[in-house]
C-alpha positions as CSV (number, residue, x, y, z in Angstrom):
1,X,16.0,-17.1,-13.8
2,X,13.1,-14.9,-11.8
3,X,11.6,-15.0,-15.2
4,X,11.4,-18.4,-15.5
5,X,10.0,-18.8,-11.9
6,X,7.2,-16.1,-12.8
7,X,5.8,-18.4,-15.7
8,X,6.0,-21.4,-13.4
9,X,4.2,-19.3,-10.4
10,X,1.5,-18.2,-12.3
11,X,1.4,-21.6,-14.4
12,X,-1.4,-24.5,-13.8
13,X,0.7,-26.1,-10.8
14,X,1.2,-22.4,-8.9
15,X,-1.9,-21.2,-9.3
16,X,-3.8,-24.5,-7.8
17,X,-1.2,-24.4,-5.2
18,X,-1.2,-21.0,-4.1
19,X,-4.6,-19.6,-4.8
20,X,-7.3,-23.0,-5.4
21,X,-5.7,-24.8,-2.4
22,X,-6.1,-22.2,0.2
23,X,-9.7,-21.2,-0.9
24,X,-10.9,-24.7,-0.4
25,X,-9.3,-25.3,3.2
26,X,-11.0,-22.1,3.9
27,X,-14.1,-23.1,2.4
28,X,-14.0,-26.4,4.4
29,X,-13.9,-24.2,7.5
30,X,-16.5,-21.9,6.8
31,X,-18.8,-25.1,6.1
32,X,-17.9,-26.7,9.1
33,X,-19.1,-23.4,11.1
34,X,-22.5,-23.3,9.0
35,X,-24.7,-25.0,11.9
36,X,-23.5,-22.6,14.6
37,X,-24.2,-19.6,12.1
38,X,-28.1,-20.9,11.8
39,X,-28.3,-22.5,15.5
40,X,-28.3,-18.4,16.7
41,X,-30.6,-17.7,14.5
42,X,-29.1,-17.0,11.2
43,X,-30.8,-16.7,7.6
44,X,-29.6,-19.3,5.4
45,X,-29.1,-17.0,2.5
46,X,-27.7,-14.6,4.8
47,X,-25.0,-17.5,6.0
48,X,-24.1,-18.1,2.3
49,X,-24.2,-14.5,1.5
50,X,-21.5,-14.3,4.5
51,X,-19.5,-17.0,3.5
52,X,-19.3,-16.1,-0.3
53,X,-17.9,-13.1,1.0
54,X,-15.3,-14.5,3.0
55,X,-14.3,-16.9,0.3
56,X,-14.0,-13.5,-2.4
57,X,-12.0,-11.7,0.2
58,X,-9.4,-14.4,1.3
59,X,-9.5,-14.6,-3.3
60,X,-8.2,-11.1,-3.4
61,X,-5.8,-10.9,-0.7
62,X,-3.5,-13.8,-2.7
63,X,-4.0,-11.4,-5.3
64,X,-2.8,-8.9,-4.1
65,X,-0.1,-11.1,-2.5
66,X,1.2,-12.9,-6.1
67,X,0.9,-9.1,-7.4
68,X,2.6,-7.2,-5.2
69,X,5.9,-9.4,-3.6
70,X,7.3,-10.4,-6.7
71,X,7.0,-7.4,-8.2
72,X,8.9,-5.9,-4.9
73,X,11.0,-8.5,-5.1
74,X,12.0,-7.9,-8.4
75,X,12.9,-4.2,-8.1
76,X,15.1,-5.1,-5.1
77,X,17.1,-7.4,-6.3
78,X,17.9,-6.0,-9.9
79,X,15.8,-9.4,-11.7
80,X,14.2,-7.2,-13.7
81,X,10.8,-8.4,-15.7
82,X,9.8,-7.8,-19.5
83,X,7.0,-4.9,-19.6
84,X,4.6,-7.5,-20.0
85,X,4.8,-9.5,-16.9
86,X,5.1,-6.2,-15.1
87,X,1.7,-5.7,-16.6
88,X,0.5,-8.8,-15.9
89,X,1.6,-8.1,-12.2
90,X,-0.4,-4.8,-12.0
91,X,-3.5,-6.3,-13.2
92,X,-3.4,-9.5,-10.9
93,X,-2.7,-6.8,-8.1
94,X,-5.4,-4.4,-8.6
95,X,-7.7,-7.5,-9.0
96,X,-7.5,-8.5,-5.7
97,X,-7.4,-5.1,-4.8
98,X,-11.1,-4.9,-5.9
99,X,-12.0,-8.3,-5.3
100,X,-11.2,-7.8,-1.9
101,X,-12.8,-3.8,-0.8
102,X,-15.9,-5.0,-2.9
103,X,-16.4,-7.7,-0.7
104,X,-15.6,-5.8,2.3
105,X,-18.4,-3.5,1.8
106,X,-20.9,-6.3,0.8
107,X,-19.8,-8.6,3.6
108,X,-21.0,-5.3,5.8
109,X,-24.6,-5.3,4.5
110,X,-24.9,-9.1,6.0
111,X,-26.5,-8.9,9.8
112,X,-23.7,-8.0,12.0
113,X,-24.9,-11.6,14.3
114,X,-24.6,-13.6,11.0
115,X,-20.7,-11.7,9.7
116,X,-19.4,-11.7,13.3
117,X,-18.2,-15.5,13.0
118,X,-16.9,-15.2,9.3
119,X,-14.8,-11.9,9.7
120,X,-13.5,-13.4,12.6
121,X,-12.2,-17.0,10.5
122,X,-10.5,-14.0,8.2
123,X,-9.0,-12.5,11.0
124,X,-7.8,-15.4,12.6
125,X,-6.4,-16.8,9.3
126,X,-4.5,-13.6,8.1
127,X,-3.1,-13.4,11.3
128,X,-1.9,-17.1,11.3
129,X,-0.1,-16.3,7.8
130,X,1.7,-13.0,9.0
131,X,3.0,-14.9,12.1
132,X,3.8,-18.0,9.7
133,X,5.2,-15.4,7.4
134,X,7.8,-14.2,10.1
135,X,8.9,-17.1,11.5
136,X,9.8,-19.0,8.1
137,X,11.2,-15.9,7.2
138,X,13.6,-15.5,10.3
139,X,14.6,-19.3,10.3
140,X,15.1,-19.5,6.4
141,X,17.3,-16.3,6.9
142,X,19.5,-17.8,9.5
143,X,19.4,-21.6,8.7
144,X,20.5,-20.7,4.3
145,X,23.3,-18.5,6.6
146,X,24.2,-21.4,8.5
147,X,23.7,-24.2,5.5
148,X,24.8,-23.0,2.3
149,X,26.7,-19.9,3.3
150,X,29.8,-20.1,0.9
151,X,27.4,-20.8,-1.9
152,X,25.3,-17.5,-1.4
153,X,24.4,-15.4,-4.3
154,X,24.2,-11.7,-4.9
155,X,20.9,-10.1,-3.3
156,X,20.0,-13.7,-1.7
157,X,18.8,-12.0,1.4
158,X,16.3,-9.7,-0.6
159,X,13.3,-12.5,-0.2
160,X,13.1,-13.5,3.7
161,X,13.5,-9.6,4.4
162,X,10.3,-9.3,1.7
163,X,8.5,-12.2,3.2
164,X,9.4,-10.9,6.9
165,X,8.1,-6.9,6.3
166,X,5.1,-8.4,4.7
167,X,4.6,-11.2,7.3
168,X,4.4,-8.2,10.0
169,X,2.3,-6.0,7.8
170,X,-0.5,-8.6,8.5
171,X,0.7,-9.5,12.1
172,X,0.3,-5.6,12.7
173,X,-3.2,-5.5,10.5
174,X,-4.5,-8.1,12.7
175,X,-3.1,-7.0,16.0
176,X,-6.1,-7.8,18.8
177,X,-7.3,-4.1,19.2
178,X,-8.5,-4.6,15.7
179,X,-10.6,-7.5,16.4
180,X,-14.1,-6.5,15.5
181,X,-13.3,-3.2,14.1
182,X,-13.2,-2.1,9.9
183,X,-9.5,-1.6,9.6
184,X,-10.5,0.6,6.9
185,X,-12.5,3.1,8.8
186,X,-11.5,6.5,9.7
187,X,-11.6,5.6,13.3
188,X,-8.9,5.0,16.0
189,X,-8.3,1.7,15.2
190,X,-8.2,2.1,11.7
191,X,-5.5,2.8,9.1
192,X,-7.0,6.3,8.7
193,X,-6.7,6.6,12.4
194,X,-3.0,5.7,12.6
195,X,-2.4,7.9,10.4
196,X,-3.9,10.7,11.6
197,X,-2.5,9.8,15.1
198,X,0.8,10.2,13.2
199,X,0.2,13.2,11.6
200,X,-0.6,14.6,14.7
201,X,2.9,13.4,16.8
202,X,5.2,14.5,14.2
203,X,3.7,18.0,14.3
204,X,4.2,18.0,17.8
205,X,7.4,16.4,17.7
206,X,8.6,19.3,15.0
207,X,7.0,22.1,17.2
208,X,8.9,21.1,20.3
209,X,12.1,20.9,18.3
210,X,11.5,24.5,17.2
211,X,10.9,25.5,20.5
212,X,14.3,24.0,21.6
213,X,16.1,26.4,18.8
């Protein structure tokens, strides 16, 4: 059954759906915000360099999205996939993997005046889909409990929890002290710098509980 809903994700209807609708909502957006990137100032190829990037990031990131949950989601619930589609799964994954840190690093050669705007409609946007994320996944949760609840199958909570973790992944990404800042930078608002931050409480933690015996 997962099988059969893998070929129909990644057929013609899923992949206009999930990956060529989005990109042009967001590319509406961006074009709508093109006359207040130039009115402060902004070169026009640097606009469209800024843009292009946006569009490549917000590419990967449903990569990596169709890549990674059902391939989760698969493991969890015991649906296991044919080598093949696992492969497929891994490739469409590490695609928007470098689709997306590729255009993260060119999107920082743009004039910081120029990027500010675009990196914000990201930010904005991913933040909207984690929060999106959560809710749908709390009220599908309770509502299929409440609905169909004597007609539950094996494993049928598996997907909201998926959708939920992921959902505030991104909520947590996109948290306001991140605003402006590289989340991939070795700084304190970083992911490098929570986990160094990390590092450092549990060796505290583990030195006071020595201490203690």
């Amino acid at each position: 059954m997962f099988s059969a809903t893998f070929n129909t994700m990644f057929g013609f209807i899923g992949v206009f759906y999930g990956v060529l609708l989005p990109l042009v909502l967001l590319q509406f957006l961006a074009l709508l915000l093109i006359p207040t990137l130039l009115h402060h100032k902004g070169d026009a190829i640097e606009v469209g360099k800024a843009i292009y990037c946006l569009l490549l990031e917000g590419l990967g990131l449903i990569l990596l999205t169709a890549g990674g949950i059902p391939t989760v989601y698969s493991v969890l619930s015991g649906s296991l996939l044919q080598d093949r589609q696992y492969l497929a799964l891994l490739l469409i994954f590490a695609a928007g993997g470098l689709l997306f840190l590729w255009h993260d690093h060119l999107m920082h050669s743009v004039d910081k005046s120029v990027r500010a705007l675009p990196q914000a409609i990201l930010f904005f946007a991913v933040r909207l889909v984690g929060i999106g994320a959560i809710v749908f996944s709390i009220l599908s949760l309770v509502l299929s409990v409440i609905l169909h609840q004597e007609t539950l199958e094996q494993n049928w909570w598996v997907l909201h929890t998926i959708v939920f973790i992921y959902g505030a992944f991104l909520w947590w990404c996109t948290s306001f002290d991140h605003l402006g800042k590289d989340l991939f930078k070795a700084g304190p608002f970083g992911f490098a710098g929570k986990a160094s931050r990390s590092a450092k409480l549990s060796n505290t933690l583990l030195s006071v509980i020595r201490k203690k015996r």
